[in-house]
C-alpha positions in Angstrom: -42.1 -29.4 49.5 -44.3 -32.1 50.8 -45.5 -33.5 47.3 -41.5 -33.8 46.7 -41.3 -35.9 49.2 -44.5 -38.0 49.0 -43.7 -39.1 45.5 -40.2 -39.3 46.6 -41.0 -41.8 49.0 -43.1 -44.0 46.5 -40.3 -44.0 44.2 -38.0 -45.0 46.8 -40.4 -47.7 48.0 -40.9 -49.0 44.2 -36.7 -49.3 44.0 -36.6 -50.7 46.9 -39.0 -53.2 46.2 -37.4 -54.2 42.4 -34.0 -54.4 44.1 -34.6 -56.8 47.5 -37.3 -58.9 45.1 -35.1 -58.7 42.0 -37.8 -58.2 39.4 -37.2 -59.3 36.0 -36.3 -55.3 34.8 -33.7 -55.1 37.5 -32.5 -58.3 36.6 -31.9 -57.7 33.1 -30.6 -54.1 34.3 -27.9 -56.1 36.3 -29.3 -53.9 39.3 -29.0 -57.1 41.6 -26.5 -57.4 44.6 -24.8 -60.8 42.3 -24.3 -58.0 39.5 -23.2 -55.5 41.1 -21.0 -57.2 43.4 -19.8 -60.3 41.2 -16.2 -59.5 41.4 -15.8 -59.6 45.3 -18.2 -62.6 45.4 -17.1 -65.0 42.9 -18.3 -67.3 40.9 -21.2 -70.0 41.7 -20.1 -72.7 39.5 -16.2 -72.8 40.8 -17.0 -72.6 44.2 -21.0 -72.9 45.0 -21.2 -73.2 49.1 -18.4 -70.1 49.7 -19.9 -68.0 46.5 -23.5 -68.4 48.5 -22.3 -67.6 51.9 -20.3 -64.5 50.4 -23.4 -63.8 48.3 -25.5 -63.9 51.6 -23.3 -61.7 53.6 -23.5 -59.4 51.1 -27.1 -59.0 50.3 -27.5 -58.8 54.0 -25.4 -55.8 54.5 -26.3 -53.8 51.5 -30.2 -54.2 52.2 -29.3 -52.7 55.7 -28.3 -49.6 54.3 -31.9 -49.1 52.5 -33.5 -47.2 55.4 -30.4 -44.9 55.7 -30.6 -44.6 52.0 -34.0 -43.0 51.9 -33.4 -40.9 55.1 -30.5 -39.5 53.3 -32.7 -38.9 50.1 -35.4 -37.2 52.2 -32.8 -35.0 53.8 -31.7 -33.5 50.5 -34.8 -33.7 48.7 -37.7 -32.6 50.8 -36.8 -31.7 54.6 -33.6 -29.6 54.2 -35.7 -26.2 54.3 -36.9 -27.2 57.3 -33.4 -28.1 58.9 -32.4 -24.6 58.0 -35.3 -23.0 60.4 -33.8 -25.6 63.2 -35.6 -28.6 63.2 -33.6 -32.1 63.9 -36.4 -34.3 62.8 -34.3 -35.8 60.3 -31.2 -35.9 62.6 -33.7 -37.9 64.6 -34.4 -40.0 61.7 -31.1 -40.9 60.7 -29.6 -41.9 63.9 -31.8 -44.5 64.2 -31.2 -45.0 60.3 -27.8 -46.0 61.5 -28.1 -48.8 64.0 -28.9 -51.1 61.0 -26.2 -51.0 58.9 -23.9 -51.0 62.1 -25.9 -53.9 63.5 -25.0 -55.7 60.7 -21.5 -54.5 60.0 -21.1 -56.2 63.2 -22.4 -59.5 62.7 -20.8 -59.7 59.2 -17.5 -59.0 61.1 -18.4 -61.9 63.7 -19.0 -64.0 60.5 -15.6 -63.4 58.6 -13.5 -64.5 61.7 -11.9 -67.9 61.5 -12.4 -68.0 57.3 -16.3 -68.3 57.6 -16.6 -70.5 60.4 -19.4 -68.5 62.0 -21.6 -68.0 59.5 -25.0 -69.5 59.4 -24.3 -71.3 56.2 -21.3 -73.0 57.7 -23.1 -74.1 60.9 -25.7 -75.6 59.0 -23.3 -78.1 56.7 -21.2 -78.6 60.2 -24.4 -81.0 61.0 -23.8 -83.0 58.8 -19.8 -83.3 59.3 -18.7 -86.8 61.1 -18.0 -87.8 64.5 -14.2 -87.1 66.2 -13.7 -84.9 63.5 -13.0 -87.1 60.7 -15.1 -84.9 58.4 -15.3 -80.9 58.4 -17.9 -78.8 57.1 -15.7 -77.3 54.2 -15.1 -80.9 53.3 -18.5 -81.5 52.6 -18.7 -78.2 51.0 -15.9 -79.2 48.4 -17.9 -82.5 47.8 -20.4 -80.2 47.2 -18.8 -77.9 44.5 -17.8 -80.7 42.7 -21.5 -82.3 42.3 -22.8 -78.5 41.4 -20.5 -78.8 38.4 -21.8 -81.5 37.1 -24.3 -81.2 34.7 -26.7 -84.6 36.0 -27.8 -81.4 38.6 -31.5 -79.9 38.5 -32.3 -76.0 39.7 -35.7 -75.0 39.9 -36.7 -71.4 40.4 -39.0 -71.3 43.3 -39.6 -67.4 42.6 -37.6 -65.1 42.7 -35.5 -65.2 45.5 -35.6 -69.1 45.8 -33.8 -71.7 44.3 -34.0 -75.6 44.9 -30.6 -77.5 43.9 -31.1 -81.0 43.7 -26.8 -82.9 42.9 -26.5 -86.6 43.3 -26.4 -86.6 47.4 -27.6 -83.2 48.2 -31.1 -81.5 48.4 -30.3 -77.1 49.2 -32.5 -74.6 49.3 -31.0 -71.1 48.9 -32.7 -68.3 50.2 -31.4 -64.4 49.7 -30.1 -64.6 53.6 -29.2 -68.1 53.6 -28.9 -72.1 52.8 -30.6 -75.5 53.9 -29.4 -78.5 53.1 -30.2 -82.1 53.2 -28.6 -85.4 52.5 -30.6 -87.9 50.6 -29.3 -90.2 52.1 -31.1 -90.0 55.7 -33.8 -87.2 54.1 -37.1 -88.0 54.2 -39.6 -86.0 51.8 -43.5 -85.4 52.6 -45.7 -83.3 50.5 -47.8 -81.5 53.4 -50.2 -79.0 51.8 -50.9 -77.5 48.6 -53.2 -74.2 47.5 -54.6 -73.1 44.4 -54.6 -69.6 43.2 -56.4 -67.9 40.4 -53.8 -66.5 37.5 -56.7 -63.7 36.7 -59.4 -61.6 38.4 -61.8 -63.6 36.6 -60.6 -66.4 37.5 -59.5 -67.4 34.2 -56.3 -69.9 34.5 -55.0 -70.6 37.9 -51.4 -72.8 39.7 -50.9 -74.8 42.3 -48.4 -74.2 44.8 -47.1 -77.6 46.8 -45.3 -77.0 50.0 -42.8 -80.4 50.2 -41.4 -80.9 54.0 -37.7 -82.2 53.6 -37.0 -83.4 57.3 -33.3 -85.3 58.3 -31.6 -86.2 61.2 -28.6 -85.8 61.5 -27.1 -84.7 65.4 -31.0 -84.2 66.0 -34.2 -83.5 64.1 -34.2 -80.8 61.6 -35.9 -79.9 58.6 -37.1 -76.9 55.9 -39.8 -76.3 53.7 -39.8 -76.4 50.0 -42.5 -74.6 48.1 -42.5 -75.1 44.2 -45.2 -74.7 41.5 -46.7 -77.7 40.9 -45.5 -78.1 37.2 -42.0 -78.5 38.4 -42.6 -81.8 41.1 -42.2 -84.4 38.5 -38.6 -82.8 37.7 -38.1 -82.5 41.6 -39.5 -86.3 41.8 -37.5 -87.8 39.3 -33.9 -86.2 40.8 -34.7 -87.2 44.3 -33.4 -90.8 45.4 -36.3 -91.3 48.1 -40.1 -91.5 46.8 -42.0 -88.0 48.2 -44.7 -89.0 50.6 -47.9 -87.9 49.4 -51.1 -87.0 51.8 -54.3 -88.8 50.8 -56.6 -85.4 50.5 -54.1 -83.7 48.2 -54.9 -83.2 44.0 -52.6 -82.7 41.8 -54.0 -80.0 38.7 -53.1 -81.1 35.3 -50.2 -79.2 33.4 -50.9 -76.9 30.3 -51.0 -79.7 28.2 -53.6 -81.7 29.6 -55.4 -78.7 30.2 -55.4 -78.2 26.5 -56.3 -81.6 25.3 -59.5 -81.6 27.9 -60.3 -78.4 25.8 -59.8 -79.5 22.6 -61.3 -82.7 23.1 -64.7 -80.5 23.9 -64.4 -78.5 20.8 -63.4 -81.5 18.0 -67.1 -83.3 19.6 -68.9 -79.9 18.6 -67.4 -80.3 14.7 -68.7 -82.6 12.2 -68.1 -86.0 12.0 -66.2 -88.4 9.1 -67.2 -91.3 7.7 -64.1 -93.7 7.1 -64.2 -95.3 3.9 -60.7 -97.6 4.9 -60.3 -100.0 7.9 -59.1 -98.2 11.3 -56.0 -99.0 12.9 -53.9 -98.3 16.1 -53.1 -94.8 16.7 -49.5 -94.4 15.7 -48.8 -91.8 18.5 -49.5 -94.0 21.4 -50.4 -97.4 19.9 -52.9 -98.0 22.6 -55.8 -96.4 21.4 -57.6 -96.9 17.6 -57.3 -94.2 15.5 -60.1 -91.9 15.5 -59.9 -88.7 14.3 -59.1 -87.3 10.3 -58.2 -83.7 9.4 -60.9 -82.4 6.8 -60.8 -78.7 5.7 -64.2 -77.5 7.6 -63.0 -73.9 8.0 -63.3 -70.6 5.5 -59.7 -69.2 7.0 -58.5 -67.7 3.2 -55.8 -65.3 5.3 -51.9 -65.6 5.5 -51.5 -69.1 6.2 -54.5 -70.5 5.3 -55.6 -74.3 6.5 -55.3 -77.2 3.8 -56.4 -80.3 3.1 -55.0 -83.4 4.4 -55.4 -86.4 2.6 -53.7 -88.8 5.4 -55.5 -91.4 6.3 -56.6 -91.8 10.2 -53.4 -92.4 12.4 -54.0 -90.6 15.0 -56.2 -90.5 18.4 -57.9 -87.7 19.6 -55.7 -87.4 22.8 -52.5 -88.0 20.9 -53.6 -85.0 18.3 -54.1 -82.9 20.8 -50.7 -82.8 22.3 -49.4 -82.5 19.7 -51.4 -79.6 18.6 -50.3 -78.4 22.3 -46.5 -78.7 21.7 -46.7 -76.6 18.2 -47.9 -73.7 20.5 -46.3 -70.8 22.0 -45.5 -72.3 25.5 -45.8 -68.9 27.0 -49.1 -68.3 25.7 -51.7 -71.0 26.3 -54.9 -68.3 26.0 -54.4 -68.0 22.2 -53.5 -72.3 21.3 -57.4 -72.5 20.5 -57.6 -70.1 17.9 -54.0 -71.2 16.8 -53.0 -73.4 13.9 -51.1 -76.4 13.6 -49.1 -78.6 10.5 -50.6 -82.5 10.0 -47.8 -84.7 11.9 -47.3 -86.5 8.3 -47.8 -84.3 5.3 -47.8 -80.4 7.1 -50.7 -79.3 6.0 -51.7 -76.5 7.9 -55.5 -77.1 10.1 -56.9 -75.3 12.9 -58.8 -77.2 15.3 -62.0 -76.5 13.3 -60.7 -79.5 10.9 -60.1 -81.5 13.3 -63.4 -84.5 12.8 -63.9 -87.3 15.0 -64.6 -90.9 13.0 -68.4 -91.5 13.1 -67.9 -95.0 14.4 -66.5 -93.4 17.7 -69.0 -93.5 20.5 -70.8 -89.4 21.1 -69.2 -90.0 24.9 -65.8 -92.0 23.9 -63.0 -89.0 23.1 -60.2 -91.4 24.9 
């Protein structure tokens, strides 16, 4: 009876867990609180600011239920034997189970009055509404709804339960409970702090996480945090209309690509070197630097697919070569681009990086 219930309860906490944190199997499963309850809330494009505060509500009261929901479970699955012999622990249990959902049934109620004009959602965009009246929150949220539908917008996942909406004239944040916003207009953008985390126990690969400080005021001094991976600030720089303050002792790490091309530029110095029989010219990639690499066959790859020889002439720079090795890749799996192969920009001939040969007259320590 007990093991029933201990591996009950770890199955319960696992479900739990997928649902609230919306892993991608209960995505794809449509086991999310959007899914499941997309008919009553509506639809984010036609109507994004009452869609989110209905979406709120909702995930709110339906995560309240999840302590009832395993009491319940318990009840039926493990302690009913002992209810039988007279014992109310689960009777206990539940009642408290209770107050949670009814809490919340009761703030929800509180929120619905007046069309949504209590709800924390609407309080926040009523700070930005103008004097005497002349603007109300659900004008702004209009305004709002209209900018979401255009397609100038940017959305970047900040995990899984937060998104960053960037429009024309308004920064949000949307959390599972809740929304910030901010109008660029009077917004002011500072990136605080930023940590570094290893992707593997080994410490093999690693992202940086930048926590940006969005501060307004507007009736007062207010603002919220947003946290992003690092990859994604240019996109978030680029949308936003005010240039993001940055402190002096922060780094920013290089992307996947320029990760790569460090790499590869290590590994095309260990291979041999060619001797140019023609005069060298501008890299065609980036017309900056002089061309100084050539693709010769160095390899003894005979499987599927095997590397040819190229019989271009040197175009390109090491650095530009490299990207575009980089960009042939799978995106979604930088560990194996190394032993990958690539086509010759010009003629496609197929070359690993083993075939990759620096010009001779190109200084040992000079791999631009």
């Amino acid at each position: 009876m007990y093991e029933t219930g201990t591996l009950f309860t770890l199955f319960y906490i696992i479900c739990s867990y997928c649902f609230v944190f919306k892993t991608n199997e209960f995505f794809t499963a449509g086991l999310t609180v959007e899914s499941l309850f997309g008919r009553i809330i509506g639809s984010e494009t036609e109507n994004f600011v009452f869609y989110h505060i209905k979406r709120s509500t909702y995930t709110m009261f339906i995560h309240s239920f999840i302590p009832i929901g395993y009491n319940i479970g318990m009840f039926w699955i493990a302690y009913y034997p002992l209810i039988q012999k007279g014992l109310c622990l689960m009777n206990i249990i539940g009642t408290i189970g209770l107050i949670l959902p009814i809490t919340t049934g009761v703030i929800v109620y509180r929120w619905r009055k007046n069309n949504w004009e209590e709800h924390p959602i609407s309080k926040r965009l009523a700070l930005f509404s103008g004097n005497a009246g002349q603007m109300n929150w659900r004008t702004l949220a209009s305004d709002i709804n209209v900018e979401f539908r255009r397609v100038n917008k940017i959305i970047i996942k900040c995990g899984t339960l937060v998104d960053v909406v960037v429009t024309e004239n308004w920064i949000i944040k949307v959390t599972p409970y809740n929304m910030y916003f901010a109008h660029q207009s009077n917004t002011t953008l500072s990136l605080d702090t930023a940590d570094t985390h290893a992707l593997a126990v080994n410490g093999s690969g690693s992202a940086q996480f930048l926590n940006i400080k969005v501060s307004f005021t507007q009736r007062g001094s207010h603002h919220f945090y947003i946290r992003l991976n690092a990859l994604d600030y240019k996109d978030l720089k680029d949308k936003v209309l005010r240039p993001i303050q940055v402190a002096q002792d922060i780094v920013f790490h290089q992307t996947k690509a320029e990760q790569f091309v460090e790499v590869f530029k290590e590994q095309v110095y260990l291979n041999p070197r060619h001797h140019p029989t023609e005069e060298l010219e501008m890299c065609i990639g980036c017309m900056v630097n002089l061309s100084n690499i050539k693709l010769v066959k160095h390899c003894i790859d005979e499987g599927v697919d095997p590397c040819g020889n190229c019989y271009c002439r040197p175009m390109w720079c090491i650095s530009c070569m490299g990207r575009w090795f980089a960009s042939r890749q799978d995106q979604d799996h930088p560990e194996v681009w190394l032993s990958s192969k690539c086509t010759c920009p010009m003629c496609r001939s197929v070359f690993c990086i083993l075939d990759v040969s620096l010009i001779q007259e190109t200084q040992a320590d000079e791999l631009n």
